[in-house]
C-alpha positions, -999 to 999 in steps of 0.1 A, spaced: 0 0 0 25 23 9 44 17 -26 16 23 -44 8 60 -30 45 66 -34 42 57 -72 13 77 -74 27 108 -60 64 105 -83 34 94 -111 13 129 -105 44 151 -97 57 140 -135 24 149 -146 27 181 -131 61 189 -148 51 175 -179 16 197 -176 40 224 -172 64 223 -195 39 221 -225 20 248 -212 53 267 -212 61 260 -249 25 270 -256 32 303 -239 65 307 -258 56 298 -290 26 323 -285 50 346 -273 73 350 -301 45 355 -324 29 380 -303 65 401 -302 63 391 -342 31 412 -341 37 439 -317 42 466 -348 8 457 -366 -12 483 -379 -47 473 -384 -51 503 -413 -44 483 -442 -74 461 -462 -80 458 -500 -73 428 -520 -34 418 -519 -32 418 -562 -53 441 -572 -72 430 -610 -57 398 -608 -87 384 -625 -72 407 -657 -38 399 -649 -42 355 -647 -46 351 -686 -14 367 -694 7 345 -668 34 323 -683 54 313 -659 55 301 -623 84 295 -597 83 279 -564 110 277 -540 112 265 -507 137 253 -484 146 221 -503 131 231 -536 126 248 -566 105 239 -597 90 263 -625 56 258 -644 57 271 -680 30 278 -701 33 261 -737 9 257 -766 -6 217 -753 -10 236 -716 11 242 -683 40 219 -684 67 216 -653 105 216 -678 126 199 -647 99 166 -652 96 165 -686 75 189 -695 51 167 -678 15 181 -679 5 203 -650 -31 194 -640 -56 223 -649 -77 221 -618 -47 227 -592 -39 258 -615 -79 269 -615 -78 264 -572 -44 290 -573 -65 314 -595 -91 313 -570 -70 312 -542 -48 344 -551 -80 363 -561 -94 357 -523 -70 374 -509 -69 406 -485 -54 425 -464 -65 424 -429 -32 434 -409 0 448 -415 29 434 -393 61 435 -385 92 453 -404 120 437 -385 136 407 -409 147 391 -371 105 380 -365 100 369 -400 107 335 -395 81 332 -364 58 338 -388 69 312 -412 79 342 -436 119 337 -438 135 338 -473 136 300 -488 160 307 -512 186 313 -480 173 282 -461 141 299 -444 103 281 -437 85 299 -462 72 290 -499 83 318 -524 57 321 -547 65 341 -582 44 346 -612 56 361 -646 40 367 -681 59 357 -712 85 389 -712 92 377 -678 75 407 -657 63 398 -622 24 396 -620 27 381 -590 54 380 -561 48 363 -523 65 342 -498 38 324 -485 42 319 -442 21 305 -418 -19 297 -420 -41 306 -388 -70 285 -393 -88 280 -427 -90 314 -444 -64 332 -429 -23 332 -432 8 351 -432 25 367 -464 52 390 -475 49 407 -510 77 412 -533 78 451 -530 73 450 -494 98 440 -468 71 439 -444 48 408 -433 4 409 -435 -21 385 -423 -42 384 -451 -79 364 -454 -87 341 -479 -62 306 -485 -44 294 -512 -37 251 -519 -7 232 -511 15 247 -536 48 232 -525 43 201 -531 53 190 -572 34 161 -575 4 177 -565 9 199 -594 16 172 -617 -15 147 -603 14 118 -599 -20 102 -577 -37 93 -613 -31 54 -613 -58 43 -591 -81 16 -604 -101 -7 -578 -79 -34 -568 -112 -59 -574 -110 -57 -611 -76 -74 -609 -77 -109 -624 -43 -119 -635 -7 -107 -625 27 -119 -634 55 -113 -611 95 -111 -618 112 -100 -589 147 -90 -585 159 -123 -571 138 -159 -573 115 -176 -597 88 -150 -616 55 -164 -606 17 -159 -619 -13 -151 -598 -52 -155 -605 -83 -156 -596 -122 -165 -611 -140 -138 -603 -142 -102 -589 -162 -119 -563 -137 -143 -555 -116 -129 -523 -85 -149 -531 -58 -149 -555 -44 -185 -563 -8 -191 -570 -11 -203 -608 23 -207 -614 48 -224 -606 25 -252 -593 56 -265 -574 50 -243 -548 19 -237 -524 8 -201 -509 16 -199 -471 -19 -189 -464 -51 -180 -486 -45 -146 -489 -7 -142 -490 -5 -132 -526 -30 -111 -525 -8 -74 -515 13 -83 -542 -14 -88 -569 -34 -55 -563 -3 -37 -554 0 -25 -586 -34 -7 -591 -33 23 -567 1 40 -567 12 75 -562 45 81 -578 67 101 -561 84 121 -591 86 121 -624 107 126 -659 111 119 -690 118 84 -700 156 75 -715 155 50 -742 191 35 -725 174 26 -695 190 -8 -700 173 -37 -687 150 -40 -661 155 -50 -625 118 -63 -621 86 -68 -631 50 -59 -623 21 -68 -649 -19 -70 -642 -48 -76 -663 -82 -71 -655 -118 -89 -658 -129 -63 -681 -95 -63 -703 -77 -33 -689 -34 -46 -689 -9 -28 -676 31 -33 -668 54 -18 -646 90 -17 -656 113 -12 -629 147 3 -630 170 17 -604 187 48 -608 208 67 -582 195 48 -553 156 59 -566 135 29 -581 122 42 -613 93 23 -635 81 27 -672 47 20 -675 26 10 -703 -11 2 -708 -28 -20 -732 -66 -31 -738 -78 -62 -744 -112 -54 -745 -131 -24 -767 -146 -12 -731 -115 -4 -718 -99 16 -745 -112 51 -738 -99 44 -699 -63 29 -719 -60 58 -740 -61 85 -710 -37 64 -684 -16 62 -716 -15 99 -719 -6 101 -685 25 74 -688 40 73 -724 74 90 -723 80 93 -693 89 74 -661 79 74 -624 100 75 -591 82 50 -566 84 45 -528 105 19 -514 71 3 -497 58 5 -529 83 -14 -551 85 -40 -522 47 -46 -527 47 -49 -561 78 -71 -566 78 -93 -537 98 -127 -541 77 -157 -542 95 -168 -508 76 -144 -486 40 -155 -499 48 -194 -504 70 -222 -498 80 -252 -522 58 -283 -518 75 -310 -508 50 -331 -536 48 -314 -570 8 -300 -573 -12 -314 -597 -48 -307 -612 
């Protein structure tokens, strides 16, 4: 008994530091943006680019830079490309939300002057290391239409900015999308069919014997091990990460495809009920595992869906994730063993 109320007095005096150390990081953080807001002036409103709705259709270019990156969106006669992938097509409705998002947005504060408190506002320079996301837009003679470094948000319609002709920071309302982010931009999320419309896949992994799984039906829960039919799954639904794998992948860059790739280091192909087939071609490059990808129909139903994922893949190639390339290669050891008695019909 008399352990136990020691314990819990040592267990409520840590709560009590504990208690008190977050609240004290709560009252510094909020402290260093209060002293990052002490010269606000609240006489400042208006939108922050004024007849930007004029301005958008002449825009040609756009840079981002952050801390760790920098890519440029270029307009070109078949749409918004991004040069550094490929020219790989920017996706239209992420460029539409940044034309919304620019034109929402007003003045509501101006803040501090002093370069010291920008970065407690997430407003440091990225291009010498800082937090924020510089933001610039030109038309095609290279004039600035736009200029931000994008900071902090406080909730959902309000953040932080600094303009380009201003070396002071504003809390502005409205919100702008994840701009930082490349593959946003570039939709690298477009591979996603339903994992129950796979039927067939053929494995080749880097190491081991390639290997072909099925099943009947999209009803049917289980893949079977088709081939080779020395071997037997180690349970009923071992193989079946490694079939669907494939079907829902978001790549994690992109480029355009070299003709001397040389030869592949695996293999991922998939066919479904309906006739959709598709093959992953995976090479490694710089410690990144990089796939080609090409699409095919089987079946007159599928085509239209071939033709757009084909639009999406030919000529270029795709960075994926570790996780992911272990998923879609894995060796036939990890989902079966070798029967001991050859499997017959």
């Amino acid at each position: 008994m008399i352990r136990y109320r020691l314990f819990g007095r040592r267990a409520r005096r840590a709560f009590i530091v504990a208690l008190s150390g977050f609240v004290l990081l709560v009252l510094g953080s909020a402290a260093l943006v209060s002293d990052a807001l002490r010269d606000a002036r609240r006489d400042v409103s208006g939108p922050v680019l004024p007849g930007w709705s004029d301005m958008a259709g002449r825009a040609a270019g756009i840079e981002i830079i952050t801390s760790d990156t920098l890519f440029r969106m270029e307009r070109t006669e078949n749409g918004w490309t991004m040069p550094s992938r490929g020219n790989y097509p920017v996706r239209a409705e992420h460029l539409a939300e940044l034309d919304a998002g620019l034109s929402s947005l007003s003045y509501t504060a101006a803040l501090t002057q002093d370069p010291a408190r920008f970065d407690r506002l997430g407003l440091d320079d990225p291009a010498l290391g800082g937090s924020g996301t510089s933001l610039v837009i030109t038309d095609a003679d290279g004039n600035r239409l736009a200029s931000l470094i994008v900071g902090d948000t406080r909730g959902d319609d309000r953040l932080y900015i600094r303009t380009g002709r201003q070396e002071r920071a504003f809390a502005v309302e409205g919100s702008l999308p994840d701009i930082a982010d490349p593959g946003r931009w570039l939709g690298l999320d477009f591979f996603n069919l339903e994992p129950s419309r796979i039927a067939r896949a053929y494995i080749v992994p880097e190491s081991g014997p390639a290997y072909i799984l099925e099943r009947e039906s999209p009803a049917t829960r289980n893949f079977d091990l088709a081939s080779p039919r020395t071997w037997q799954l180690i349970t009923a639904g071992a193989a079946n990460g490694v079939a669907n794998a494939g079907a829902r992948v978001r790549f994690r860059d992109v480029g355009e495809a070299d003709d001397d790739a040389g030869a592949p280091i695996a293999l991922h192909r998939a066919s479904t009920f309906d006739g959709l087939v598709y093959e992953y071609r995976f090479f490694r490059d710089e410690g990144a595992i990089r796939a080609q990808i090409s699409v095919e129909a089987s079946n007159h139903d599928v085509m239209d869906e071939a033709s757009t994922l084909r639009r999406h893949v030919e000529g270029f190639w795709f960075v994926v994730s570790g996780d992911a390339y272990e998923r879609m290669t894995r060796t036939l050891e990890q989902t079966a063993t070798r029967s001991v008695t050859p499997v017959t019909e």
